[in-house]
N, C-alpha and C positions, 0 to 999 in steps of 0.2 A: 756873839749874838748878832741876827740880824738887824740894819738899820733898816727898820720898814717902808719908813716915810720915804726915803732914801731908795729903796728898791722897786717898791710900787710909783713912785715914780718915774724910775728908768722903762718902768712895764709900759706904763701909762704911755707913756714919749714911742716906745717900741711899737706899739698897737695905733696911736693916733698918725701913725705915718711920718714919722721927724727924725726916722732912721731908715724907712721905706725901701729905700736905696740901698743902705748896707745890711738891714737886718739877715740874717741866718736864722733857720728852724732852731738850731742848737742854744740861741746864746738866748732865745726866746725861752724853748722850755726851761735852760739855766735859773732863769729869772723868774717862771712861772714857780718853781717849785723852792725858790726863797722864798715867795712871798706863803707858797700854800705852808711853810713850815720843814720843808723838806719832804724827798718821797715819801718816807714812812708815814712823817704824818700824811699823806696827798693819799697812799694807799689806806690808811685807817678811816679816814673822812668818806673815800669812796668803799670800801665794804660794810661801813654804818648803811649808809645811802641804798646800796643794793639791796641789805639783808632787811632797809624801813620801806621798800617797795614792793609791791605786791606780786607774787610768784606767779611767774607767765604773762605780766603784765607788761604793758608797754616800756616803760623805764626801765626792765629788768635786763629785757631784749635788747634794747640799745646797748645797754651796761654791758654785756654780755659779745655784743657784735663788737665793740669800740676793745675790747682786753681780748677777744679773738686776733682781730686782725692787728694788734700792734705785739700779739707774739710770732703771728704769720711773717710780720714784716721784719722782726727780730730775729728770727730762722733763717729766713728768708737773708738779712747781709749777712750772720755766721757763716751764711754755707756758700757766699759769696757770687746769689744768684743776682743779675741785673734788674732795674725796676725796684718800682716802691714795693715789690715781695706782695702787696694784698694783690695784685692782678695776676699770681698764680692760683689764687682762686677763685670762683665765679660765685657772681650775689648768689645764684641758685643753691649749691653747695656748702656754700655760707648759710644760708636760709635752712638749708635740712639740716646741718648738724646742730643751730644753734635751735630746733624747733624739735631735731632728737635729745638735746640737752633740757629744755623748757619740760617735753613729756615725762622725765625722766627726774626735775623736780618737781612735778605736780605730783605724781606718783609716790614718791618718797613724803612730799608732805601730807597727804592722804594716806598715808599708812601701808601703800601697796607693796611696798621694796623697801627692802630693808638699807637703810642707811649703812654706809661704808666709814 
Protein backbone atom coordinates (compact mmCIF):
# COMPACT_ATOMS: atom_id res chain seq x y z
CA UNK A 1 0.00 0.00 0.00
CA UNK A 2 0.78 3.34 -0.61
CA UNK A 3 2.11 5.78 2.18
CA UNK A 4 0.19 8.75 1.12
CA UNK A 5 1.00 11.36 3.48
CA UNK A 6 4.57 10.17 2.78
CA UNK A 7 4.08 10.51 -0.99
CA UNK A 8 2.18 13.54 -1.35
CA UNK A 9 4.62 14.98 0.33
CA UNK A 10 7.49 14.12 -1.63
CA UNK A 11 4.98 15.59 -4.51
CA UNK A 12 4.40 18.68 -2.59
CA UNK A 13 8.44 19.30 -2.07
CA UNK A 14 8.83 18.22 -6.00
CA UNK A 15 6.38 20.95 -7.38
CA UNK A 16 7.25 23.64 -4.53
CA UNK A 17 10.80 23.79 -6.11
CA UNK A 18 13.16 21.96 -3.10
CA UNK A 19 14.17 19.50 -5.68
CA UNK A 20 14.02 22.33 -8.66
CA UNK A 21 17.41 21.54 -9.47
CA UNK A 22 17.32 17.62 -9.57
CA UNK A 23 13.79 17.13 -10.42
CA UNK A 24 13.25 14.87 -13.75
CA UNK A 25 9.80 14.65 -15.81
CA UNK A 26 9.82 10.90 -14.97
CA UNK A 27 10.25 10.65 -11.31
CA UNK A 28 7.39 13.41 -11.23
CA UNK A 29 4.82 11.58 -13.05
CA UNK A 30 6.38 8.37 -10.82
CA UNK A 31 4.99 10.15 -7.92
CA UNK A 32 1.90 11.92 -9.55
CA UNK A 33 0.50 8.58 -10.24
CA UNK A 34 1.07 7.10 -6.63
CA UNK A 35 -0.62 9.68 -5.25
CA UNK A 36 -3.74 9.48 -8.11
CA UNK A 37 -3.88 5.56 -7.13
CA UNK A 38 -1.91 4.26 -9.98
CA UNK A 39 -2.57 4.61 -13.85
CA UNK A 40 -5.47 2.57 -13.90
CA UNK A 41 -7.07 4.21 -11.31
CA UNK A 42 -5.59 7.85 -13.08
CA UNK A 43 -7.16 6.34 -16.36
CA UNK A 44 -10.73 5.41 -14.69
CA UNK A 45 -10.90 8.99 -12.82
CA UNK A 46 -10.23 10.59 -16.35
CA UNK A 47 -12.84 8.65 -18.54
CA UNK A 48 -15.54 9.38 -15.72
CA UNK A 49 -14.58 13.01 -16.30
CA UNK A 50 -14.72 12.93 -20.17
CA UNK A 51 -17.78 10.85 -20.46
CA UNK A 52 -19.47 13.74 -17.17
CA UNK A 53 -18.56 16.53 -19.79
CA UNK A 54 -20.40 17.74 -22.30
CA UNK A 55 -19.85 16.28 -25.94
CA UNK A 56 -18.12 18.90 -28.17
CA UNK A 57 -17.67 20.92 -25.34
CA UNK A 58 -14.74 22.65 -24.26
CA UNK A 59 -13.38 19.94 -21.55
CA UNK A 60 -14.02 17.42 -23.83
CA UNK A 61 -11.57 19.02 -26.51
CA UNK A 62 -8.85 19.59 -24.22
CA UNK A 63 -9.44 15.96 -22.87
CA UNK A 64 -9.24 14.76 -26.22
CA UNK A 65 -6.16 17.15 -27.50
CA UNK A 66 -4.06 16.25 -24.09
CA UNK A 67 -4.55 11.87 -24.94
CA UNK A 68 -3.86 12.87 -28.69
CA UNK A 69 -0.74 14.26 -28.33
CA UNK A 70 0.75 12.04 -25.54
CA UNK A 71 0.26 9.06 -28.00
CA UNK A 72 1.79 11.28 -30.69
CA UNK A 73 4.67 11.82 -28.44
CA UNK A 74 4.55 7.98 -27.55
CA UNK A 75 4.89 6.92 -31.32
CA UNK A 76 6.77 9.41 -31.78
CA UNK A 77 9.96 7.83 -29.19
CA UNK A 78 8.87 4.08 -30.37
CA UNK A 79 9.82 4.95 -33.74
CA UNK A 80 12.78 6.73 -32.31
CA UNK A 81 11.95 10.13 -34.06
CA UNK A 82 13.87 13.27 -32.19
CA UNK A 83 11.85 16.02 -30.39
CA UNK A 84 8.99 16.08 -28.03
CA UNK A 85 7.18 13.91 -31.12
CA UNK A 86 3.85 16.66 -30.60
CA UNK A 87 5.95 19.06 -33.17
CA UNK A 88 5.45 16.44 -35.89
CA UNK A 89 2.30 17.79 -35.73
CA UNK A 90 0.94 21.20 -36.37
CA UNK A 91 -2.01 22.81 -33.86
CA UNK A 92 -3.73 23.12 -37.40
CA UNK A 93 -4.00 19.39 -38.03
CA UNK A 94 -4.36 18.70 -34.57
CA UNK A 95 -7.41 21.05 -34.66
CA UNK A 96 -9.07 19.22 -37.83
CA UNK A 97 -8.68 15.87 -36.65
CA UNK A 98 -9.63 16.54 -33.09
CA UNK A 99 -12.85 18.74 -34.56
CA UNK A 100 -13.35 15.60 -37.21
CA UNK A 101 -13.45 13.35 -34.09
CA UNK A 102 -15.79 16.05 -32.06
CA UNK A 103 -18.33 16.00 -35.48
CA UNK A 104 -18.34 12.51 -35.52
CA UNK A 105 -19.38 12.27 -31.75
CA UNK A 106 -22.04 14.71 -32.10
CA UNK A 107 -23.38 12.64 -34.80
CA UNK A 108 -23.35 9.34 -33.14
CA UNK A 109 -24.86 11.02 -30.06
CA UNK A 110 -27.78 12.54 -32.14
CA UNK A 111 -28.48 9.38 -33.56
CA UNK A 112 -26.90 10.14 -37.12
CA UNK A 113 -24.05 7.11 -37.32
CA UNK A 114 -24.28 4.41 -36.06
CA UNK A 115 -22.13 3.63 -33.23
CA UNK A 116 -19.09 1.08 -33.75
Amino acid sequence: MVDKPKTTKKLFNALAGKKADKLVVSELLEEMMEVWGGPAAFCQTYHTEFMASKAGGMARTRMLDAVIRLFISHTASQKGVGGPGTGEVSDEELSQTLQAFIDTQTRQANGDVEQR
